[in-house]
C-alpha positions in Angstrom: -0.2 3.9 30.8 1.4 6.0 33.4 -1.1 8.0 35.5 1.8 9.7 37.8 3.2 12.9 37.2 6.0 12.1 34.6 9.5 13.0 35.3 10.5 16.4 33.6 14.2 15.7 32.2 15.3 12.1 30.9 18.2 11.3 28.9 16.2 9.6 26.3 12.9 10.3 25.5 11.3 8.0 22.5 8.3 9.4 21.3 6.0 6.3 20.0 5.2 2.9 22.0 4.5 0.7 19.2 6.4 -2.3 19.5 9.7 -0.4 17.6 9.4 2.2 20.1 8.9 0.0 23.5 11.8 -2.5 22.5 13.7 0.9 21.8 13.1 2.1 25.3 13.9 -1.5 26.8 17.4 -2.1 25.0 18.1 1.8 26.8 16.7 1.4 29.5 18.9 -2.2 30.3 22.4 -0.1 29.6 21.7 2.5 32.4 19.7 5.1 30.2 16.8 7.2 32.1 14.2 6.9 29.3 10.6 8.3 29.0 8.4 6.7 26.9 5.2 9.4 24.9 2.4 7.6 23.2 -0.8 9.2 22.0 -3.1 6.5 21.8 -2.5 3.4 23.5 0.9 1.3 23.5 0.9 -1.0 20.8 -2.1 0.5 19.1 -0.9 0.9 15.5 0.6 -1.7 13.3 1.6 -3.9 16.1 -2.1 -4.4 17.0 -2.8 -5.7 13.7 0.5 -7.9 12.9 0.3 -12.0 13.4 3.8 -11.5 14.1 6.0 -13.8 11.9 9.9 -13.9 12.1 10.8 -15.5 8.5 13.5 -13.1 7.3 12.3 -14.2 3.5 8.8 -14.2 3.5 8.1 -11.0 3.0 10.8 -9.9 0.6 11.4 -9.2 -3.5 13.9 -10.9 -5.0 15.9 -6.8 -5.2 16.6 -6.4 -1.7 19.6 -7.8 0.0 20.3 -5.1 2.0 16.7 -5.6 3.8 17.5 -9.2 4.1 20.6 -8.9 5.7 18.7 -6.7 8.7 16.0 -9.3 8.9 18.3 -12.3 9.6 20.2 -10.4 12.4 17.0 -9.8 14.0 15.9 -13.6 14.0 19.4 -14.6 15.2 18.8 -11.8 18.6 14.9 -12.8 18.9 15.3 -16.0 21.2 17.6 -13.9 23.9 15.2 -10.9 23.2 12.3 -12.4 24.2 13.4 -14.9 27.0 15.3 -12.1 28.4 11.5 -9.8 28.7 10.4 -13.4 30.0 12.9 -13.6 32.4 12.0 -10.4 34.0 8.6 -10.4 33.8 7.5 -14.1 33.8 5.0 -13.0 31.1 4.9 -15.4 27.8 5.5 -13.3 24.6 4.0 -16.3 22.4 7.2 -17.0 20.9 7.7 -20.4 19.7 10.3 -21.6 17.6 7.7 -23.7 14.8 9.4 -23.4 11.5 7.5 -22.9 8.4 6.1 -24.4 5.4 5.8 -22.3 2.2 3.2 -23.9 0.1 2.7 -24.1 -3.8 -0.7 -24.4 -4.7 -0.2 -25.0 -8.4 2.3 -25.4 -10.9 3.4 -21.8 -11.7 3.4 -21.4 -7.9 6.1 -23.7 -7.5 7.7 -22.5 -10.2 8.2 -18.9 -8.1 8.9 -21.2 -4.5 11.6 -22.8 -5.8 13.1 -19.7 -7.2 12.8 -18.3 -3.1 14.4 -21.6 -2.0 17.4 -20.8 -3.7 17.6 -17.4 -2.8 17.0 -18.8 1.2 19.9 -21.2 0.6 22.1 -18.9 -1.2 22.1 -16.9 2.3 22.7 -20.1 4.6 19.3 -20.8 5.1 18.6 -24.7 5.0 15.6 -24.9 3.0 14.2 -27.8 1.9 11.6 -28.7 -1.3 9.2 -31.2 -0.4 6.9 -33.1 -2.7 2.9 -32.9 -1.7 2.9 -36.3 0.1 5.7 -35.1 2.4 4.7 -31.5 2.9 1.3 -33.0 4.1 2.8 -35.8 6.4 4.3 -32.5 8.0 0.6 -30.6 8.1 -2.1 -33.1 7.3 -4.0 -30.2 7.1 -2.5 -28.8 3.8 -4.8 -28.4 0.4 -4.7 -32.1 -1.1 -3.8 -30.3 -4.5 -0.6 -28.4 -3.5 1.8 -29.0 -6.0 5.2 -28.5 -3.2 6.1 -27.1 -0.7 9.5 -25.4 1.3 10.1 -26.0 4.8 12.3 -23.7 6.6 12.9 -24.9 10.0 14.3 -21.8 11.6 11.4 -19.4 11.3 9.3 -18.8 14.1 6.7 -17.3 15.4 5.7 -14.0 18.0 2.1 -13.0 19.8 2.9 -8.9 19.3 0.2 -8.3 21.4 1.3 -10.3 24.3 5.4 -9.3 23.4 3.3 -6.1 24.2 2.4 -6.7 27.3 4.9 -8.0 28.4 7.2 -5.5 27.5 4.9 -2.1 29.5 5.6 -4.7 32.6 8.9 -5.1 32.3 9.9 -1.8 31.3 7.6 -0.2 34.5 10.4 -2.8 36.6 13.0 -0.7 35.2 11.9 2.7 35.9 10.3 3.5 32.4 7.4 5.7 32.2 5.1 5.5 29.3 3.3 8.8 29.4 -0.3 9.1 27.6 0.2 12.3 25.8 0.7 14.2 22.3 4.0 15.5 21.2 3.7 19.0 19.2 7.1 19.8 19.0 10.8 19.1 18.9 12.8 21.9 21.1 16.2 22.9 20.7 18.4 25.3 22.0 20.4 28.0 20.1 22.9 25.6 18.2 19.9 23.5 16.9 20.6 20.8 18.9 17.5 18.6 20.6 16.7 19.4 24.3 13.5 17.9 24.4 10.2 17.9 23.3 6.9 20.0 24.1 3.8 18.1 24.5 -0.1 18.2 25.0 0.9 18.2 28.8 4.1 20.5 29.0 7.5 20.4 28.0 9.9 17.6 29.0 14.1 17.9 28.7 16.3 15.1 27.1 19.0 15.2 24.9 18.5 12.8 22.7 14.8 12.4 21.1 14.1 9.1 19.1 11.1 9.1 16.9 9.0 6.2 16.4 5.9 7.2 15.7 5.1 4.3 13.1 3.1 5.4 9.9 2.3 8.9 10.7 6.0 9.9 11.0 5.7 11.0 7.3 3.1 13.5 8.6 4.2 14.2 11.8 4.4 18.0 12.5 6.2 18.1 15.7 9.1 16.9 13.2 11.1 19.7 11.3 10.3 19.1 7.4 13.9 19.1 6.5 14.1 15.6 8.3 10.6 14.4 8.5 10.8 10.7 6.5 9.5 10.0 3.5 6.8 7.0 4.6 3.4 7.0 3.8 0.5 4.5 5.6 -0.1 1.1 3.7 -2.9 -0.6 5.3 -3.2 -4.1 6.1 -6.0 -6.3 7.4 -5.7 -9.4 9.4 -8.5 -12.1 10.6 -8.7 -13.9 13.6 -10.2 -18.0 13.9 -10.2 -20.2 17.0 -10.2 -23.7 16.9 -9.1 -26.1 19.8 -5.7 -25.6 21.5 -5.4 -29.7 21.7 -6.2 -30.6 17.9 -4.4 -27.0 16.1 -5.4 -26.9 12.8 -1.6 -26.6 11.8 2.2 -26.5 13.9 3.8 -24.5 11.8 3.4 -20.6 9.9 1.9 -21.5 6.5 2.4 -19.7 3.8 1.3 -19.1 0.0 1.5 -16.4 -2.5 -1.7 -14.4 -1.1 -1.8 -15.8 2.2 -0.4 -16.6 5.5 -1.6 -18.5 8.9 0.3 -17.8 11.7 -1.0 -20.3 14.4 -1.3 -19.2 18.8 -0.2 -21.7 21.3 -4.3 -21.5 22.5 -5.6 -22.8 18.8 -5.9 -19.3 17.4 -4.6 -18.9 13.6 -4.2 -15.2 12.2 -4.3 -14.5 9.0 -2.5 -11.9 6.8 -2.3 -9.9 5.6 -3.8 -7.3 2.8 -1.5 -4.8 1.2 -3.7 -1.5 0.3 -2.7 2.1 -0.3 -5.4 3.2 1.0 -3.9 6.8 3.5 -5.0 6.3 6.9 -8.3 5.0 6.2 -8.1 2.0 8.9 -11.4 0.3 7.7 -12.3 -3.1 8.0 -13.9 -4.2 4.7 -15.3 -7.5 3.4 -13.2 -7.5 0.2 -10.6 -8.0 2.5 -12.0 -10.3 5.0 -13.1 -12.1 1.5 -9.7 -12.4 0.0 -8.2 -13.5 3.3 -10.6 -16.5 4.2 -10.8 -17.4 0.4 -7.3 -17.6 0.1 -6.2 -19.4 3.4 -9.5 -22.2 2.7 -7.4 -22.7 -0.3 -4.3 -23.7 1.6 -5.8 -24.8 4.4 -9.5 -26.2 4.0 -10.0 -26.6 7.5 -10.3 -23.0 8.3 -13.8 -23.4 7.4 -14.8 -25.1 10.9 -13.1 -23.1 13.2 -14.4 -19.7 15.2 -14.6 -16.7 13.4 -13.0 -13.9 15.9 -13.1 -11.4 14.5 -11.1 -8.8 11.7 -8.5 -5.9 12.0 -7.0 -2.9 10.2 -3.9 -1.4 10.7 -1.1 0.9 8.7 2.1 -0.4 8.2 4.9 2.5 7.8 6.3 2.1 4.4 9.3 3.8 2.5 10.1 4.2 -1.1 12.7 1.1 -1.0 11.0 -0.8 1.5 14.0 -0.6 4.0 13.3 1.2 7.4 15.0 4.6 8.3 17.1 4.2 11.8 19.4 6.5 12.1 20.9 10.1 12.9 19.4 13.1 11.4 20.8 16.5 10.4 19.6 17.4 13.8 21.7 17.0 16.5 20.2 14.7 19.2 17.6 13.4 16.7 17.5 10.0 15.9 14.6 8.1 13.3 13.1 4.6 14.2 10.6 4.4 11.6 9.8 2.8 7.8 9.5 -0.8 8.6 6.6 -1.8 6.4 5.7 -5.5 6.8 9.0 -6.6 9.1 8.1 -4.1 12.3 7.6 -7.5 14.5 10.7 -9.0 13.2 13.1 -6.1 12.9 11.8 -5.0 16.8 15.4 -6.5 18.0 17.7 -5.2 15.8 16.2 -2.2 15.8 16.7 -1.7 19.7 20.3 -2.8 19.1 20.9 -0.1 16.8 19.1 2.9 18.7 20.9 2.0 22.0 24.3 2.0 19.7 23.4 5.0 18.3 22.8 6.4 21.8 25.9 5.7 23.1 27.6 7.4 19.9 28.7 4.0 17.6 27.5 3.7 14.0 27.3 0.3 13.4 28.0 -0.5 9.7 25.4 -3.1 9.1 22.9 -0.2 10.1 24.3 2.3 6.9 21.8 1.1 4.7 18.4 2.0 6.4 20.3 5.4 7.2 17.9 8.7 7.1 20.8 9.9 5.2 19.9 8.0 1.9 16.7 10.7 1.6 18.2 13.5 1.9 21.3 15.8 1.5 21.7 17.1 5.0 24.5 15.7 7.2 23.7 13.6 9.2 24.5 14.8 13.3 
């Protein structure tokens, strides 16, 4: 992080540098906004540290939520740009790779479900395909010899967060952005209630807009007025980490069944993914889940077996009552929410930034009404 003396007044400051919050600051920061950038811990510390970082729009979705899918396929369609753009200006790889994905049914009532998703995937113009075992496992040798099908979806892909990271505190430092290690305690405003910065653990710093994207504590956080603070709570996850050899990958493609994912790493690295707990904040590792995950990916993928164990994480993913996340105004003038994205934070990063830099510049985009704060609560939006 910044060691500097930070600046005192910015036009923008985003409080949170999780990977919401740092793509935030970059989309800003590339249309001409001075942006300052608070973090308490480390960037990227949360949920982003913890996330293998798939972009498959359906993967992740009930069958109720169209509204949620609609966001997710605009962020895959901006992803390629977004992340050769960082690329560009930093010559740093962000691990994305454009692999596609095979959705695996590892028994009959399995396949049942699968083909059930396939047809939502292609009712949305996603060309999804059903495969028979022989042909799922000329694609990945490597598959369970007793899958009973499989769907391939070509256009999903794949993200290192932690490198999309990296990449991003580089490229955001070439743009003037200063990512300041320090605690926000409050919101200030002046006599109208509108936003004129925040106070901090290191003094008070002047913007007028204030975007919060503080990731699975913003249901908690106290420096936000209760009349706006969001209704998300902390759902932890747990991912595990295997190396094999970057010449002989144990698989090309994101592999996926109804307990389990493998997201492979251009080095031979798989992670897998992830656990879904309501547990509060408690960020353990535990060997239930390191079980469940390693039982359930050697069941699609036997050859997990041989490779590396790395080693196991825990993060909290910010969830909402509906699942969708909350970007938007607030009832606060100069306030804006980037928070609630539960299990899509990697792949909603990009659309996310698209919307907070509209917002900034005073559009409302209408394919951003439905994960409006707005939906919560009776105040007006500002």
């Amino acid at each position: 992080m910044n060691r500097a003396e930070p600046r005192e007044e910015s036009d923008v400051i985003v409080v949170g540098a999780g990977l919401i919050g740092l793509a935030c600051a970059w989309e800003l920061a590339g249309s001409g906004v001075s942006v300052t950038v608070f973090e308490r811990d480390e960037p990227g510390c949360g949920a982003t540290r913890v996330a293998a970082g798939m972009l498959a729009p359906i993967g992740e979705l009930d069958f109720g939520e169209p509204d949620l899918l609609a966001l997710n396929l605009r962020s895959r369609r901006l992803y390629r740009e977004f992340t050769g753009e960082v690329e560009r200006a930093t010559g740093l790889d962000t691990g994305y790779r454009h692999t596609g994905a095979l959705h695996v049914a590892l028994d009959r009532d399995e396949a049942g479900e699968l083909k059930r998703e396939m047809e939502l995937q292609r009712s949305h113009g996603l060309e999804s395909k059903w495969l028979g075992p022989i042909a799922a496992r000329d694609l990945e040798p490597g598959v369970s010899p007793s899958l009973a099908g499989a769907v391939l979806v070509e256009e999903d892909a794949v993200v290192d967060p932690r490198a999309l990271v990296e990449a991003l505190r580089a490229g955001l430092a070439q743009r003037g952005v200063e990512i300041v290690s320090a605690e926000v305690t409050g919101l200030e405003r002046d006599s109208a209630g509108r936003v004129r910065g925040v106070g901090t653990s290191i003094g008070s710093f002047a913007a007028a807009t204030v975007v919060a994207a503080p990731g699975a504590v913003a249901g908690v956080a106290g420096w936000l007025p209760e009349e706006v603070r969001p209704p998300v709570r902390p759902v932890k996850g747990q991912t595990v980490e295997l190396r094999g050899p970057s010449e002989d990958p144990v698989c090309e493609r994101i592999l996926g069944s109804e307990r389990v994912y493998i997201a492979p790493r251009p080095d031979g690295r798989v992670i897998l993914g992830a656990t879904s707990e309501e547990m509060g904040f408690d960020t353990r590792v535990t060997g239930g889940g390191v079980h469940e995950l390693l039982r359930e990916a050697y069941r699609l993928l036997p050859d997990v077996a041989e490779m590396e164990f790395v080693g196991a994480v825990a993060g909290l993913r910010p969830g909402t009552p509906d699942n969708l996340p909350i970007i938007g105004r607030t009832g606060i003038e100069g306030l804006i929410l980037a928070t609630g994205h539960y299990r899509n934070g990697i792949l909603l990063a990009p659309v996310t930034a698209e919307a907070i830099a509209a917002l900034v510049a005073g559009d409302q985009p209408e394919w951003l009404e439905a994960a409006s704060p707005g939906r919560f609560t009776k105040q007006e939006v500002g």
